[in-house]
N, C-alpha and C positions, 0 to 999 in steps of 0.2 A: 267697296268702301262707302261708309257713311256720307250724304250732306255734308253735315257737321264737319266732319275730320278733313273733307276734303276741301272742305271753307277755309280751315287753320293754316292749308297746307299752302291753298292760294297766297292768304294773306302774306305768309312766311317768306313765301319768293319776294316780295317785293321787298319785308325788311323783316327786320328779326323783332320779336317783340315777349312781353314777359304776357302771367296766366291773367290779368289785370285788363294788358290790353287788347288782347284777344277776345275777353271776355266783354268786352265797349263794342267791339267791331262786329261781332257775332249774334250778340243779344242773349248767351243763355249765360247759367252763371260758374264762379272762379271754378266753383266742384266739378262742373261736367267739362269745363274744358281742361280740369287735370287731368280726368278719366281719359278723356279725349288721348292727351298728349301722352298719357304711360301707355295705351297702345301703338300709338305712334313710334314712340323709344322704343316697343319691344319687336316694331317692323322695320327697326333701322329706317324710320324715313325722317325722324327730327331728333336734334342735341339740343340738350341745356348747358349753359356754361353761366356758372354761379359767377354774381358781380358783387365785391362788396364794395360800397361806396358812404362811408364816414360812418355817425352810428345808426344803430335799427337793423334791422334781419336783411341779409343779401336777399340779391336781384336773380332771378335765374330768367337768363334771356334765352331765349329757344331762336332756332336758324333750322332748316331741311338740309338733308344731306344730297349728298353725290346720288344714290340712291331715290329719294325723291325725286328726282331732277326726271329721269324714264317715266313716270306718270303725266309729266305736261308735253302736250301735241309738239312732235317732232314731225318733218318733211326731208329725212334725210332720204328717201325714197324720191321724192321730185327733183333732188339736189342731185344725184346719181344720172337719173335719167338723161338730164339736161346733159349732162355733164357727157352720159355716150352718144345722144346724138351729137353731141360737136365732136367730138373723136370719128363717126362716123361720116361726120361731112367732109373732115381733115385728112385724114389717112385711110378709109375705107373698110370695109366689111371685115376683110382677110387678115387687116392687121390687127382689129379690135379682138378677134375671136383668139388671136395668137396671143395677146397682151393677157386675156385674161385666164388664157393657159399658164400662162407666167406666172402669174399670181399664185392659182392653184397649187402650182410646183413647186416655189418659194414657201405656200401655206404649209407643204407637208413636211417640209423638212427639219424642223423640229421633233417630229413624231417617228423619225426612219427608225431610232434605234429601240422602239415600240415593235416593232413588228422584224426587224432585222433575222435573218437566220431562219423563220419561223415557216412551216407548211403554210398554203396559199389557204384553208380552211383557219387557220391560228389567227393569221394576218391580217384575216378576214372581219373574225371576232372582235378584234382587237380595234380594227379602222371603224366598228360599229360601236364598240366603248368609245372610243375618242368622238365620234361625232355625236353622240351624246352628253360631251362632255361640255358640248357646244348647242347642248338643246337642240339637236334633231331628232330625237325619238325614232333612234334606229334598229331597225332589227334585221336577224340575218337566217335565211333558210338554205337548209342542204337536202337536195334530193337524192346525191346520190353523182350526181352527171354533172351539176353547175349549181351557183351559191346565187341566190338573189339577196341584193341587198337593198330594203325598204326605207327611205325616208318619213315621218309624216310632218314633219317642220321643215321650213325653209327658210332659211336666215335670206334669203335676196326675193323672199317671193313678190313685195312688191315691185320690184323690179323687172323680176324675169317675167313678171305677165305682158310685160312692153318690150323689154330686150333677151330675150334669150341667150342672148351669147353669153351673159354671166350665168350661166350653167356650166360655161368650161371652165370656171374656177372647180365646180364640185368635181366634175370627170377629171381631169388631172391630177386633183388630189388623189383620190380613187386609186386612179393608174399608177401613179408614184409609189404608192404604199401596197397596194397589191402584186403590182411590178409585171399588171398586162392590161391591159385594156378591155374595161367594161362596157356590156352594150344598153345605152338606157334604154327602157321597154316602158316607161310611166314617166309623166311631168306632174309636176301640181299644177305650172305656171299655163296647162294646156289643159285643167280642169280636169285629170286624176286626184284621184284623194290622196295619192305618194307619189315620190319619186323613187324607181325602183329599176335597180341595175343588175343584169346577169352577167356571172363572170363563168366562165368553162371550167370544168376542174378538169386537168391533162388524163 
């Protein structure tokens, strides 16, 4: 993203403003910061909402979306962390790695009747659609003897480079929807370039 657009986008968060006074705060002029802003609109990161206010031509005052919002520095990664070691100083190693089995297990079960009924190779496919569906860029190999299943995104990687136990969200998932227990052979969080799990085929 441009300078410029990411200038608009700043100022936005703080208030909402028309192409006038954007164009005061910025320094270039009304035309480039419309250009500015029709790209914006067409990345879902800002609205206009037309003001009319007595006579003369409405106001269109522009605001960032929900979607803008993931562009400015989040720490919800330091927030997490903090957050297991006091779980870990409070109830210990054995319960934290349980809890986030929990979670796992809880995460899949939306998904059961995706895979329900289905050969362990279907179910397989399937559990690597859904975690794509989640931006993990997954993919799935058959030899013949056992399915490896490849991550290359990790939605907790910040995390997991410090705590690994939130890995047993991903392996529980896994297990649940596969309906046996994968062995992981790759971390990211351990400086692999994937996370990659073999599952046996009977």
């Amino acid at each position: 993203m441009c300078d410029s657009r990411y200038e608009i986008l700043r100022i936005l968060k703080k208030e909402c403003c028309t192409v006038d006074v954007l164009s005061s705060k910025i320094g270039i002029s009304p035309t480039a910061v419309r250009q500015h802003l029709a790209i914006l609109e067409r990345e879902s990161l800002v609205t206009g909402e037309t003001l009319k206010e007595g006579i003369g031509r409405p106001k269109v005052i522009y605001s960032i979306t929900e979607e803008a919002e993931k562009l400015f520095p989040k720490h919800y990664g330091w927030l997490i962390g903090q957050v297991i070691n006091h779980l870990l100083e409070q109830v210990g190693e054995e319960d934290v790695h349980e809890m986030f089995s929990i979670i796992g297990t809880k995460f899949s079960e939306p998904y059961f009747k995706r895979v329900e009924g289905k050969p362990l190779e279907e179910r397989a496919t399937e559990v690597a659609r859904i975690l794509n569906e989640w931006g993990a860029y997954a993919t799935i190999e058959d030899d013949g003897n056992r399915l490896t299943l490849r991550t290359y995104n990790c939605a907790f990687y910040e995390v997991a480079q410090e705590h690994s136990e939130v890995c047993d969200v991903h392996a529980a998932f896994l297990e649940q929807l596969l309906q046996r227990k994968p062995e992981r052979t790759a971390s990211m969080a351990e400086g692999n370039d994937c996370c990659a799990y073999e599952i046996t085929i009977d």
